[in-house]
N, C-alpha and C positions, 0 to 999 in steps of 0.2 A: 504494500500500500504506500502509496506517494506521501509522504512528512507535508503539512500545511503548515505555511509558517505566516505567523501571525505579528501585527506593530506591537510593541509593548514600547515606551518609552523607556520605560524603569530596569529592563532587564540589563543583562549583563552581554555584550556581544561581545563570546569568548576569544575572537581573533582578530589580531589587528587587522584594521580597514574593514571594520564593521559589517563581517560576515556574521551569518545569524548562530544564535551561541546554544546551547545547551541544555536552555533550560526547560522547564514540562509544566503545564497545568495537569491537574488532579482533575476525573472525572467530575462533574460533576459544577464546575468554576467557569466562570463567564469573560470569554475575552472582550477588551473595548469597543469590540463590534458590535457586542450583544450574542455572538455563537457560544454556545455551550458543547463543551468539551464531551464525548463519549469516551467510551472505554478502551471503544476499537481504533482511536483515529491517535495518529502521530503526529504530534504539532510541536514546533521550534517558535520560540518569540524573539524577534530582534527591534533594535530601535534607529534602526535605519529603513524607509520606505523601499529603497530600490532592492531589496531582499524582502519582501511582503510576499506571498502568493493569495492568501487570503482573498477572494474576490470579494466579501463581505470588506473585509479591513479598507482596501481599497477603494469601494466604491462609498464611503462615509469619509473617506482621510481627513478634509475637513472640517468635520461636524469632531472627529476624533481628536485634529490639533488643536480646535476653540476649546473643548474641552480639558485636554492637557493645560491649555493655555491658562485657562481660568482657576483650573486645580491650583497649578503653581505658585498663581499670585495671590492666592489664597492665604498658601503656604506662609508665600512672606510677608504678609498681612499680621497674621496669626505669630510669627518669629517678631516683627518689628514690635507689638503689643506684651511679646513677653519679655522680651529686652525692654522697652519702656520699663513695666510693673519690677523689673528685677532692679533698673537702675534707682529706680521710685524708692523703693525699697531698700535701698542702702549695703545691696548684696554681694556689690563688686569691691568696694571696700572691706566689709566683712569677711570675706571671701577670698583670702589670696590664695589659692589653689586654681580661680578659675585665671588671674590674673597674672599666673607663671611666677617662676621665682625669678627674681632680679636683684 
């Protein structure tokens, strides 16, 4: 059976010049497409497009990087708000383990 390989941004592409790497969902786990992984089917994830076969993955790519996109800035929404409350907080001073020894 032919390996379907799917975008993952997150994954890990085991070879330089981001050929698709190694890694496996579990029956039963849903790729960014919305396909759901079976038992029988042999799927690789990379985060490089031009190694996609997925024609699901493909034909959304967009609707998939808006959402990476938005995930992201989320992300550093969420990191700038706990840097605020930690600095707020008086933590970094407190704190010289996070602040390295000097």
């Amino acid at each position: 059976m032919k390996t379907k390989t799917h975008y993952d941004p997150y994954s890990y592409d085991g070879q330089s010049g981001g050929e698709s790497g190694g890694e496996y969902y579990d029956p039963g786990d849903t790729h960014l497409c919305g396909a759901r992984v079976s038992a029988n089917e042999d799927v690789e994830l990379t985060r490089n497009w031009k190694y996609v076969t997925c024609k699901r993955c493909l034909k959304q790519k967009d609707s998939i990087d808006g959402n990476v996109k938005e995930n992201e800035k989320a992300i550093v929404e969420d990191m700038g708000k706990m840097a605020d409350w930690w600095e707020k907080e008086g933590k970094y001073e407190k704190d010289k383990s996070i602040q390295g020894s000097k």
